[in-house]
C-alpha positions as CSV (number, residue, x, y, z in Angstrom):
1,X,-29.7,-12.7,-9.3
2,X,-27.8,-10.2,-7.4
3,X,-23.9,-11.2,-7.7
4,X,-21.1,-10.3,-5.0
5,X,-18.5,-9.0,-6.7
6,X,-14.8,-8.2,-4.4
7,X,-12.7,-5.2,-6.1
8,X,-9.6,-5.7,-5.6
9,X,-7.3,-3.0,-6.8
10,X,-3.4,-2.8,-7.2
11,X,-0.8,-1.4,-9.4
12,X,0.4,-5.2,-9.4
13,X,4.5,-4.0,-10.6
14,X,4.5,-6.8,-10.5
15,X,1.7,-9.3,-9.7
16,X,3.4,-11.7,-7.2
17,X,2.4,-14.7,-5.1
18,X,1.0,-12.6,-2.2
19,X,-1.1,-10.9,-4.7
20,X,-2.3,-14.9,-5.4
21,X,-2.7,-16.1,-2.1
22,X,-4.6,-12.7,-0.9
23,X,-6.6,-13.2,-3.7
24,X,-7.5,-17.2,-2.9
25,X,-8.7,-15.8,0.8
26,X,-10.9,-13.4,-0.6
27,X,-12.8,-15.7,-2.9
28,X,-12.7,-18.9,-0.4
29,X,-14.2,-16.6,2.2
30,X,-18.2,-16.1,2.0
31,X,-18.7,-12.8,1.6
32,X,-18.1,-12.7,-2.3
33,X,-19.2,-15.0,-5.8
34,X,-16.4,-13.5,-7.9
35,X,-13.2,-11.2,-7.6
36,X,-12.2,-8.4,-10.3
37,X,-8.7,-7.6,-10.5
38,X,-8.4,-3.8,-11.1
39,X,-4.9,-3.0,-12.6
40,X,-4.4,1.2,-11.7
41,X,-2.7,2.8,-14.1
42,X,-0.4,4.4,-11.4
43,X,-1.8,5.5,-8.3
44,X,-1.8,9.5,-7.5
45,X,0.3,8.8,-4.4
46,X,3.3,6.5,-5.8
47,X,6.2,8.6,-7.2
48,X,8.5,5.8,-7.6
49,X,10.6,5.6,-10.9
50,X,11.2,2.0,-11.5
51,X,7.3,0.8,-12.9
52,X,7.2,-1.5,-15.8
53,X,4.4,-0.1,-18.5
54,X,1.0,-0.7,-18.2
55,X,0.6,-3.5,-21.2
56,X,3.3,-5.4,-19.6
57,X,1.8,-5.2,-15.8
58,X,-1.6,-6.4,-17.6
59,X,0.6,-9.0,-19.4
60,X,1.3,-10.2,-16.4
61,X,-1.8,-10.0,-14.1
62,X,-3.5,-12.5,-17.4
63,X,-0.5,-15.0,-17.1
64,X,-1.5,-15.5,-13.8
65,X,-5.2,-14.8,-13.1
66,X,-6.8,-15.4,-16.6
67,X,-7.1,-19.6,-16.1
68,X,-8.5,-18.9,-12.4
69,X,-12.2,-19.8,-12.1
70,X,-14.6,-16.7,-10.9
71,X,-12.0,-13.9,-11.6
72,X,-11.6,-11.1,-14.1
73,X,-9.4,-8.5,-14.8
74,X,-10.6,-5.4,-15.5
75,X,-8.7,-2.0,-16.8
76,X,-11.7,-0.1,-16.3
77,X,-9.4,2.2,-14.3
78,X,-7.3,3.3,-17.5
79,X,-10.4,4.4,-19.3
80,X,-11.2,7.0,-16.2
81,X,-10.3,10.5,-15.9
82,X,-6.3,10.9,-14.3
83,X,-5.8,10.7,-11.5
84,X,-7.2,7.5,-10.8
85,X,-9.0,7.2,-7.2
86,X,-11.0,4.6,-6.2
87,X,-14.3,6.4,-5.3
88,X,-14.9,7.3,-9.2
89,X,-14.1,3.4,-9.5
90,X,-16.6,2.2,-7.7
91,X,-19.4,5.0,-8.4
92,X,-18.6,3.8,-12.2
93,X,-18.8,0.2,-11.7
94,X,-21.9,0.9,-9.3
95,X,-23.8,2.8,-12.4
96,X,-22.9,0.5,-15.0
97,X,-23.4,-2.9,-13.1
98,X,-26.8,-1.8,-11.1
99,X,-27.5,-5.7,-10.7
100,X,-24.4,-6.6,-8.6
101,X,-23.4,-5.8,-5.1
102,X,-19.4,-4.8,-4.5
103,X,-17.3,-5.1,-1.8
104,X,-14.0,-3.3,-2.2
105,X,-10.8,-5.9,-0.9
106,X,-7.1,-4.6,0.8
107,X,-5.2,-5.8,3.1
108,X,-5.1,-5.7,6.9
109,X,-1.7,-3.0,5.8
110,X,-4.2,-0.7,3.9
111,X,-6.7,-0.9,6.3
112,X,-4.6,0.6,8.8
113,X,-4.0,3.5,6.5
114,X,-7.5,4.0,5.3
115,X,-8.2,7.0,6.7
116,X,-5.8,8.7,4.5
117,X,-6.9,7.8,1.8
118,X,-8.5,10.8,-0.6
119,X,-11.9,10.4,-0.5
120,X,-12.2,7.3,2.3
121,X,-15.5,8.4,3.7
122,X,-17.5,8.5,0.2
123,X,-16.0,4.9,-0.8
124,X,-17.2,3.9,2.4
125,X,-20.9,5.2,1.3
126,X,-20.7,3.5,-1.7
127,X,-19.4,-0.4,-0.7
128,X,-18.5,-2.0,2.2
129,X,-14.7,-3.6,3.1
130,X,-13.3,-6.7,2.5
131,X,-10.0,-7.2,4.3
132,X,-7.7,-10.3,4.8
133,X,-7.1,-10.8,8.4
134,X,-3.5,-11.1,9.4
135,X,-3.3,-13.9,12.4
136,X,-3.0,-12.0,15.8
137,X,-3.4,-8.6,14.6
138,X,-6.0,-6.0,16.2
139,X,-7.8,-2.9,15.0
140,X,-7.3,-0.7,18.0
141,X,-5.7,2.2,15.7
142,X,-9.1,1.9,12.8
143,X,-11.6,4.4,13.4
144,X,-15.2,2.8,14.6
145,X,-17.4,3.9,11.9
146,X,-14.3,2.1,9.2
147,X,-14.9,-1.4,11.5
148,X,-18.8,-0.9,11.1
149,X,-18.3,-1.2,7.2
150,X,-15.6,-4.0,7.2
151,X,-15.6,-7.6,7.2
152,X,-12.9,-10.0,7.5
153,X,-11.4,-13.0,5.7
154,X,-8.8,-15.2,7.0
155,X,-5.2,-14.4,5.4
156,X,-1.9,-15.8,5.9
157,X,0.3,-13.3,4.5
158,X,3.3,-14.4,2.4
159,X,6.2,-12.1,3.8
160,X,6.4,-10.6,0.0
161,X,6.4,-6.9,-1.7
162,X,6.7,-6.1,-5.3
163,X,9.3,-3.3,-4.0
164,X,11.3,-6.3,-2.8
165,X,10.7,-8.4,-5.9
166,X,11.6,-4.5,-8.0
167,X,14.7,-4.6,-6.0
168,X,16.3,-8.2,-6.1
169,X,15.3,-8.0,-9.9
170,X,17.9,-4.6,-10.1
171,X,20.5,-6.4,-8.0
172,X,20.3,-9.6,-10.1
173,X,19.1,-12.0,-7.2
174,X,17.8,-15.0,-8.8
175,X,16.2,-16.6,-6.5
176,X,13.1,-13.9,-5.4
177,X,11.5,-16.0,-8.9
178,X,10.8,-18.3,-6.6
179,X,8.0,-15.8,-5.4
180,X,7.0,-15.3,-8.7
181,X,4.9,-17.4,-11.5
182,X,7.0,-19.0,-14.2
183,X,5.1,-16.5,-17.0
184,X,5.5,-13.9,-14.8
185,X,9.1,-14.4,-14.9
186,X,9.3,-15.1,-18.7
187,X,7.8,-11.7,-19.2
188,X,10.0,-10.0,-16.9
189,X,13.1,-11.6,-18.5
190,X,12.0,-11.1,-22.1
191,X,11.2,-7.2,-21.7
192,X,13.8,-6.2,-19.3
193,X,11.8,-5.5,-16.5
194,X,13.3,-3.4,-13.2
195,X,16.7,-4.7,-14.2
C-alpha cells in the first residue's frame, strides 16, 4: 500500500509550539498518512551564531514529537553530503522508499520565498507542496507553475519564532517558556542553551 508521507524540514533551534501546531495541520489535513520531521544540520543560507548543537536540537525535537502518533524524526539529512539542500533530500528518500509517495510541507512564509530557493524547480519535479494556509492570505506574488504543484491545509499560525524564543532566552525573559514544552525547556536549562 502506497503511504503519503509530508517532509517537513526545519533546523528546529529550537522546536517550539508553532513547530507543534504547524505540524497537527499538516497531519489532520487529508493529503498525508504520516509526517517525518527532518532536523537539518544547518541550512547553507543561515549564518547566525547563536545555534545550539545538533544532539541537543534532536534532543529536543524527541521530547516533543517521539509520543505523537504517525510521526518520525528522521536525521537522514546529517548523513548527506554538506551542504544540505533539500532536492538531494528528497531524491534520497525517493530512491530508498520507492513504495511511498512524498509531499514536501512549509509554511505559507516559505512559500512566498520559494523561488529562491537553490534548486526550487527540481524539488518541484520530484514532490508536490504541502503548505499551511494562513487565514486571509493570497498567493498573488507565487509564480503559477509553484500553485500548480501545491496544496493547502488549514493553519492558524501561533505568532512565534525560534529567533524570538533564541532571544528572550539571552535576555533572561521567563515567560517565552510558556511557548515552549516543559522538556523542551528542561533541556534548554540543563545545557545552557542561547543564554
Amino acid at each position: 500500500m502506497v503511504k503519503r508521507i509530508g517532509l517537513f524540514g526545519g533546523t528546529f533551534d529550537p522546536v517550539h509550539k508553532g513547530h507543534e501546531s504547524i505540524a497537527d495541520s499538516f497531519l489532520n489535513s487529508e493529503y498525508i498518512d504520516e509526517l517525518w520531521v527532518l532536523l537539518t544540520p544547518f541550512p547553507p543560507h543561515k549564518k547566525e551564531q547563536n545555534h545550539a548543537p545538533y544532539k541537543f536540537r534532536l534532543q529536543m525535537l524527541k521530547a516533543v514529537f517521539s509520543a505523537k502518533q504517525n510521526i518520525r524524526i528522521s536525521t537522514v539529512e546529517n548523513q548527506l553530503p554538506k551542504p544540505s539542500f533539500s532536492v538531494q533530500t528528497i531524491r534520497h528518500l525517493k530512491k530508498n522508499y520507492p513504495e511511498n509517495n512524498f509531499l514536501y510541507c512549509m509554511g505559507e512564509d516559505s512559500l512566498a520565498q520559494f523561488n529562491q530557493w537553490k534548486f526550487y524547480q527540481e524539488i518541484l519535479e520530484e514532490c508536490e507542496l504541502l503548505v499551511a494556509h494562513r487565514p486571509g492570505s493570497h498567493h498573488d506574488d507565487v509564480e503559477q507553475k509553484i500553485l500548480e504543484k501545491t496544496h493547502f491545509v488549514d493553519h492558524v499560525p501561533l505568532a512565534i519564532s525560534s529567533t524570538e524564543v533564541k532571544e528572550a532566552i539571552t535576555r533572561g525573559e521567563a515567560s517565552i517558556k510558556e511557548k515552549l514544552d516543559k522538556q523542551v525547556c528542561s533541556i534548554i536549562d540543563k545545557e545552557q542553551l542561547y543564554s
